[in-house]
VMD Tcl script that draws the C-alpha trace (Angstrom):
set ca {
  {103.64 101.04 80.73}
  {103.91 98.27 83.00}
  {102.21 98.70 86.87}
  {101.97 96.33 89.28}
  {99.74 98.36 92.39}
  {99.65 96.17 95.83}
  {97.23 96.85 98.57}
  {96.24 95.54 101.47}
  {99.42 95.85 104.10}
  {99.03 97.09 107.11}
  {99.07 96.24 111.08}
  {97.15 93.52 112.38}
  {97.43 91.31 115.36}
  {99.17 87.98 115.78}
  {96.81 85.02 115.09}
  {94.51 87.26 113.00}
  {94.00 87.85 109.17}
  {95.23 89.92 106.56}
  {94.69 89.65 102.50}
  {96.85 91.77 100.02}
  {96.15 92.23 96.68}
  {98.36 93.16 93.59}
  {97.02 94.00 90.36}
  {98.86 93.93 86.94}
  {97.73 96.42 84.00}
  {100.41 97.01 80.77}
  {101.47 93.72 80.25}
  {101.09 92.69 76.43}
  {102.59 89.57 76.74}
  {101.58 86.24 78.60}
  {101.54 85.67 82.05}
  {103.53 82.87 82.93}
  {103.04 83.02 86.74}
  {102.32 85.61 89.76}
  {104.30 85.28 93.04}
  {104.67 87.06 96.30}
  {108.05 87.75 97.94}
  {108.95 89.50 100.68}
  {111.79 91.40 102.52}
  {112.40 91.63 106.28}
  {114.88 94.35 107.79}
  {118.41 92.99 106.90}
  {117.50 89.99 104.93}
  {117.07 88.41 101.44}
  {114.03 89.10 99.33}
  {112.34 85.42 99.62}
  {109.37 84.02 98.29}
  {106.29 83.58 99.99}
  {104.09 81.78 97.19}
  {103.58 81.27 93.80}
  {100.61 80.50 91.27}
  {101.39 79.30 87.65}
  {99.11 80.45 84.86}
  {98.96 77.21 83.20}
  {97.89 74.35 85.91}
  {97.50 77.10 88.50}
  {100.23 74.98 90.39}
  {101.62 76.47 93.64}
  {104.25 76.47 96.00}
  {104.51 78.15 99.60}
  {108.22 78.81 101.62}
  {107.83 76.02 104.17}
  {107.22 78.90 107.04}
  {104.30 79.88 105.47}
  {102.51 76.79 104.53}
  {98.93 76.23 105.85}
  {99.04 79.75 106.84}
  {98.72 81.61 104.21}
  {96.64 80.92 100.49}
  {97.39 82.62 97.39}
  {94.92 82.89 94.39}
  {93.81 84.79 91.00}
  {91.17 86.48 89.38}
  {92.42 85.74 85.73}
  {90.21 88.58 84.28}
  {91.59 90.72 86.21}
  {95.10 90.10 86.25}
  {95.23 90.23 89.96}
  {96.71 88.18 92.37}
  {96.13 87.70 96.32}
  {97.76 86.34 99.40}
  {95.58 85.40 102.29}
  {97.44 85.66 105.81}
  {95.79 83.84 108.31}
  {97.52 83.26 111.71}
  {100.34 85.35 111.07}
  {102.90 85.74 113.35}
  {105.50 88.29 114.28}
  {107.92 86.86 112.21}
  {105.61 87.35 108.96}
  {106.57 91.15 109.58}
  {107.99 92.61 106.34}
  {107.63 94.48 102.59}
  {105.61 92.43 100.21}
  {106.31 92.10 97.15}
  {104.18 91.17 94.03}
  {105.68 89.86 91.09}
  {104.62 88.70 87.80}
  {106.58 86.57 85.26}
  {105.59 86.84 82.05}
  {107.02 86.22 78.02}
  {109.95 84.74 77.73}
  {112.03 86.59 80.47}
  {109.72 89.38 81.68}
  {110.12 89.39 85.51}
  {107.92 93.27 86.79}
  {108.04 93.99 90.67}
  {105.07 96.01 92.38}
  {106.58 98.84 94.84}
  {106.19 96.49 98.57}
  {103.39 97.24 100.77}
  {104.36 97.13 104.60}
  {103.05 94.41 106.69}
  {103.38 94.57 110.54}
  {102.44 91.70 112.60}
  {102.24 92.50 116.19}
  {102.17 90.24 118.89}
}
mol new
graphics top color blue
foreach p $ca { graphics top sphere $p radius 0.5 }
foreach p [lrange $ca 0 end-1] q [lrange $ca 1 end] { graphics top cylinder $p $q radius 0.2 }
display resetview
């Protein structure tokens, strides 16, 4: 059985620092890449950043660049997202998400993250 378990949400400050982690366990297959997304109260699931297994290539959403860093422990099929600086408007659900096989696409459960200014 596939389970993707996130940690690491919570409340912090404006201008401050947060790091979630997600960690994948169940997954026969190769992982093709491991991405965060994330949901604010009435809007679109977006993505926040994304690592690729192969050249370890990433991408950030344009709000988030220079902000935030997101990395992997290989061994440990885990993935994190450094926040630095956040701001208000970082406030949402995270959401890890790994992309593996041919068309395997597994969702963690969103861990809250509060940014208060």
């Amino acid at each position: 059985q596939v389970q993707l378990v996130e940690s690491g949400g919570g409340l912090v400050q404006a201008g401050g620092s947060l790091r979630l982690s997600c960690t994948a366990s169940g997954i026969t297959v190769s992982i093709n890449a491991m991405a965060w997304y994330r949901q604010a109260p009435g809007k679109q699931r977006e993505l926040v950043a994304i690592m690729r297994s192969g050249d370890g290539s990433t991408n950030y959403a344009g709000s988030v660049k220079g902000r935030f860093i997101i990395s992997r422990d290989n061994a440990k099929d885990t993935v994190y997202l450094q926040m630095n600086s956040p701001k208000p408007e970082d406030t949402a659900v995270y959401f890890c998400n790994v992309l593996a096989g041919a068309r395997y696409s597994y969702w963690g459960q969103g861990t809250q993250v509060t940014v208060s200014s």
